[in-house]
C-alpha positions as CSV (number, residue, x, y, z in Angstrom):
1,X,-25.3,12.2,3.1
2,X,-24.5,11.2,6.5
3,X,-21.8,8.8,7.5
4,X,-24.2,6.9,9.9
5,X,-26.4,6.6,6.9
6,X,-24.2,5.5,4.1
7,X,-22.8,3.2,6.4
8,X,-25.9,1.2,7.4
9,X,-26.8,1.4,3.8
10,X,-24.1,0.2,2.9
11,X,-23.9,-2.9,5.3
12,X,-27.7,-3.6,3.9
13,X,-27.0,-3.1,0.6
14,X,-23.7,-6.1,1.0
15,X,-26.2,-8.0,3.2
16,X,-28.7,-8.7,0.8
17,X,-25.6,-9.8,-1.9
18,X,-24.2,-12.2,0.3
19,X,-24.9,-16.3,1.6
20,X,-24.1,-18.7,4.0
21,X,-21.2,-17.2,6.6
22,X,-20.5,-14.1,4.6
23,X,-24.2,-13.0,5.6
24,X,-24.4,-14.3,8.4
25,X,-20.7,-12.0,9.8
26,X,-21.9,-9.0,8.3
27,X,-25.5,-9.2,9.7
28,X,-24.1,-9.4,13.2
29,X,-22.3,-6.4,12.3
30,X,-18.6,-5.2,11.5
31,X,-16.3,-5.2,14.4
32,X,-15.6,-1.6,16.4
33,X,-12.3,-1.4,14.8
34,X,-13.8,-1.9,11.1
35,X,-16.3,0.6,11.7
36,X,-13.9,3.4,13.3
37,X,-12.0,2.7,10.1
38,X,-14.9,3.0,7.5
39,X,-16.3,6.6,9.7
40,X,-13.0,8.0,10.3
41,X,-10.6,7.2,7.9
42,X,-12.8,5.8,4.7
43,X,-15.7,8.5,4.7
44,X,-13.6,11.4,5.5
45,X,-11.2,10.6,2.6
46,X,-13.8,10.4,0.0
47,X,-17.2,10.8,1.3
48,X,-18.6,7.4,0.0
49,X,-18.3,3.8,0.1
50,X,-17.5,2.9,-4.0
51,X,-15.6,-0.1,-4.7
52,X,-15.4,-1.2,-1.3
53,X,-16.3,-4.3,-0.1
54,X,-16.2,-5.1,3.5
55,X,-15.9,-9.1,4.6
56,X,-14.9,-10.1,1.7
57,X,-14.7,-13.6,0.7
58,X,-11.1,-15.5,-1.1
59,X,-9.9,-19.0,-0.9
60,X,-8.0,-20.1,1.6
61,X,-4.7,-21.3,0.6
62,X,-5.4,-24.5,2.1
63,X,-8.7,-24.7,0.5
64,X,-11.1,-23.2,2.6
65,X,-11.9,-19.8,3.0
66,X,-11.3,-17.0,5.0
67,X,-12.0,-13.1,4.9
68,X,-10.7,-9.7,4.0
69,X,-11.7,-6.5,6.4
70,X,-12.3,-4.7,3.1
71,X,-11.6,-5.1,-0.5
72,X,-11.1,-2.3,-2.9
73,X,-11.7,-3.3,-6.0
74,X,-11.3,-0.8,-9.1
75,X,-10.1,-1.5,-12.7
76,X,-7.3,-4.0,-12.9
77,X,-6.3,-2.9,-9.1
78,X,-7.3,-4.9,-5.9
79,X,-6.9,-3.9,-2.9
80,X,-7.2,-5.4,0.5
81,X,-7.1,-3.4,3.9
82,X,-6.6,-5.2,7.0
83,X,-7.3,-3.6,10.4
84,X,-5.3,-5.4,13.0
85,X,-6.1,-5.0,16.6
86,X,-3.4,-6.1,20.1
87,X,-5.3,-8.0,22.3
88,X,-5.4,-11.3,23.9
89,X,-6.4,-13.4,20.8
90,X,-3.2,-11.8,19.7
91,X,-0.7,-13.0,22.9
92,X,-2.2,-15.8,23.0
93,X,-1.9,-17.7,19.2
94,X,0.2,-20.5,18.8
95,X,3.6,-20.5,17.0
96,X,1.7,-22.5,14.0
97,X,-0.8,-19.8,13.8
98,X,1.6,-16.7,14.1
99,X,3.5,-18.3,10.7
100,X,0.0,-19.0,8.9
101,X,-1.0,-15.5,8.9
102,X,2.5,-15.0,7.2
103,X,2.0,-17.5,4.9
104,X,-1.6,-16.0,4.1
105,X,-0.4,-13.6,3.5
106,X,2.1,-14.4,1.1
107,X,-0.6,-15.8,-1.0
108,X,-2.3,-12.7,-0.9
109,X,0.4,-10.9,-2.9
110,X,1.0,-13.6,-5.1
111,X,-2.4,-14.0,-6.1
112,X,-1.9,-10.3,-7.6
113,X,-3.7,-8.6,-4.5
114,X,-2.5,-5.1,-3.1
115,X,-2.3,-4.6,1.0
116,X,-2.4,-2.1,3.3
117,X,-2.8,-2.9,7.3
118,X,-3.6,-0.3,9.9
119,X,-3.4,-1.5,13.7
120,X,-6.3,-0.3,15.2
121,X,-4.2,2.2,17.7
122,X,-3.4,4.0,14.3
123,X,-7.3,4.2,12.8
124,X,-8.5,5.3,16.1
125,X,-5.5,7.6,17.3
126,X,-4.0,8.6,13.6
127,X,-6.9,8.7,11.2
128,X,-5.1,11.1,9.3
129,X,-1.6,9.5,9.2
130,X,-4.3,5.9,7.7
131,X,-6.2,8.8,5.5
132,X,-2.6,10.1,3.4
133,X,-1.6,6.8,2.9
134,X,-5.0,5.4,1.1
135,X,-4.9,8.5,-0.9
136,X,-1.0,8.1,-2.1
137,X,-2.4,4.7,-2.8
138,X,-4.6,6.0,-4.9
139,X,-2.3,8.3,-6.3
140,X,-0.1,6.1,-7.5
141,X,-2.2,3.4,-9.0
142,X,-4.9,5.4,-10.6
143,X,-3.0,8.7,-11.0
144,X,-1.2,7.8,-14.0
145,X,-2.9,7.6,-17.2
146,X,-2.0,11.3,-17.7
147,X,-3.6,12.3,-21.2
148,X,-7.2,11.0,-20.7
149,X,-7.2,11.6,-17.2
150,X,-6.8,15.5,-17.6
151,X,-8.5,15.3,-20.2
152,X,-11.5,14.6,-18.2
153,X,-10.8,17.3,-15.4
154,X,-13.3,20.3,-16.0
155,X,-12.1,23.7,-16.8
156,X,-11.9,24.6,-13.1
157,X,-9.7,21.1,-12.1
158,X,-7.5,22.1,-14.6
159,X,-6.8,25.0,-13.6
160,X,-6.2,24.2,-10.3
161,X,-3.6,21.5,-11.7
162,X,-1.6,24.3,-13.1
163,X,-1.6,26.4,-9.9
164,X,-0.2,23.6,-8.1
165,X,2.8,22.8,-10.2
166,X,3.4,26.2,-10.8
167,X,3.1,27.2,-6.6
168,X,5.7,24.3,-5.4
169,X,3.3,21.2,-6.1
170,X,0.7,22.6,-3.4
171,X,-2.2,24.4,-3.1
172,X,-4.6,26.2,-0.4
173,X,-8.3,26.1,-0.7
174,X,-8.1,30.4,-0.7
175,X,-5.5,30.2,-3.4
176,X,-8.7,28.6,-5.6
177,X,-11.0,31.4,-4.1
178,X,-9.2,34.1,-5.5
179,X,-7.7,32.4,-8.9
180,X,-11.1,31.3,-10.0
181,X,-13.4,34.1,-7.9
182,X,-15.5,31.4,-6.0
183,X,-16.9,31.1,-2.2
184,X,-14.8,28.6,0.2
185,X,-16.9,25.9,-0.3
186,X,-17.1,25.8,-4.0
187,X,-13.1,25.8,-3.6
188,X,-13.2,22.8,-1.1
189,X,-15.3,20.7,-3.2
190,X,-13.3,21.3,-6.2
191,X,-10.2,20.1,-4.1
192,X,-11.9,17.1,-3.0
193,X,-12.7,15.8,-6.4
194,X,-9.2,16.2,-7.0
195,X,-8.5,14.4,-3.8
196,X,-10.8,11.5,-4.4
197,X,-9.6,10.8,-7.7
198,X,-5.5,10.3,-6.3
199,X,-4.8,13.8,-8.2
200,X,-4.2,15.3,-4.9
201,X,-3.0,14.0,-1.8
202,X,-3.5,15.9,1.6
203,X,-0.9,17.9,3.3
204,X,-1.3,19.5,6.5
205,X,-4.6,18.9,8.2
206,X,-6.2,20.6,11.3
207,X,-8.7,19.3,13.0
208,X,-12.1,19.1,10.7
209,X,-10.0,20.2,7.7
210,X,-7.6,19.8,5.0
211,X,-5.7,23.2,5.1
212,X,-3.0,22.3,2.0
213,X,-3.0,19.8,-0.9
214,X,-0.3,18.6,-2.5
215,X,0.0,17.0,-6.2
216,X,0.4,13.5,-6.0
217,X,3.9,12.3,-6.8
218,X,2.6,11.0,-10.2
219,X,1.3,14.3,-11.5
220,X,4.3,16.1,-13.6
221,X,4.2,18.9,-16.0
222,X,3.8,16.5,-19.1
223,X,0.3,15.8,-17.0
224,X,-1.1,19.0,-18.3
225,X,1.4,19.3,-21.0
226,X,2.9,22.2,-19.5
């Protein structure tokens, strides 16, 4: 599928969820900075829009409400993203508004939330750079129940496990062509599973494509039981 059409599917699919000012933001659209973020950084990490939940709706701590860019929310994990852009509205808040997003903050955490902010020079300018660090995100928080999460991994993941912390924790899409005798894009899927699940993280990129893969920090021998 398309980005442009998972993404307007997945604005119409929130849309018809959602009341009151929650609809009414996202049917006016997400902002330029949200959407660069959800084509450019989101998609081209994992290819779909799972768990995510864009506008999305906490209490205030001062007992209204206000809204997250995006919330990822997966297991006992959650996860919000902030895009933060530098313009005026920025110069221009007061000192009492400068310490309330602070403070908002604060209450964020200690209501057990994760956060990641991106300015919006980074998602437009250093997709990539935003990219790595979602996915050692991932790697961390969902890359560590070891035993039933290789014991899930197919024959051919597996395998590709091994190579990688037997070849300096890294991996190159031809190295999986010639260990397991498939075509290039057999290999690339198979390293993108790996990749969407937090088993892999990328290394260097070109371009269009990831060129190496590297374990993620929280894959170790006992993970295979090597």
């Amino acid at each position: 599928m398309k980005v442009e059409l998972a993404y307007s599917e997945f604005i119409r699919h929130h849309v018809k969820s959602r009341k009151g000012e929650a609809r009414r933001r996202l049917t006016e659209g997400l902002g330029h900075a949200e959407k660069l973020f959800l084509e450019h950084v989101w998609w081209t990490a994992f290819s779909n829009f799972d768990n995510l939940v864009p506008e999305y709706e906490i209490q205030d701590f001062r007992d209204g409400t206000r809204f997250i860019d995006f919330a990822f929310i997966r297991e006992h994990v959650k996860l919000a993203i902030e895009i933060d852009g530098y313009g005026p509205h920025l110069q221009n808040i007061t000192r009492s508004q400068f310490s309330d997003q602070w403070i908002r903050q604060n209450h964020l955490l200690l209501d057990g939330w994760k956060l990641l902010r991106f300015s919006f020079d980074d998602v437009k300018d250093k997709p990539r750079m935003c990219e790595q660090m979602i996915h050692q995100f991932m790697g961390k928080w969902f890359g560590t129940s070891h035993s039933g999460q290789y014991s899930s991994c197919s024959f051919e993941d597996k395998e590709i496990i091994r190579m990688a912390l037997l070849s300096n924790r890294k991996v190159k899409p031809n190295d999986i062509c010639s260990a397991l005798n498939v075509e290039q894009q057999k290999a690339r899927s198979l390293l993108h599973s790996l990749l969407s699940r937090g088993i892999l993280i990328p290394g260097g990129r070109g371009k269009q494509r990831i060129h190496i893969y590297h374990l993620s920090h929280s894959i170790t021998a006992e993970f295979c039981d090597l």
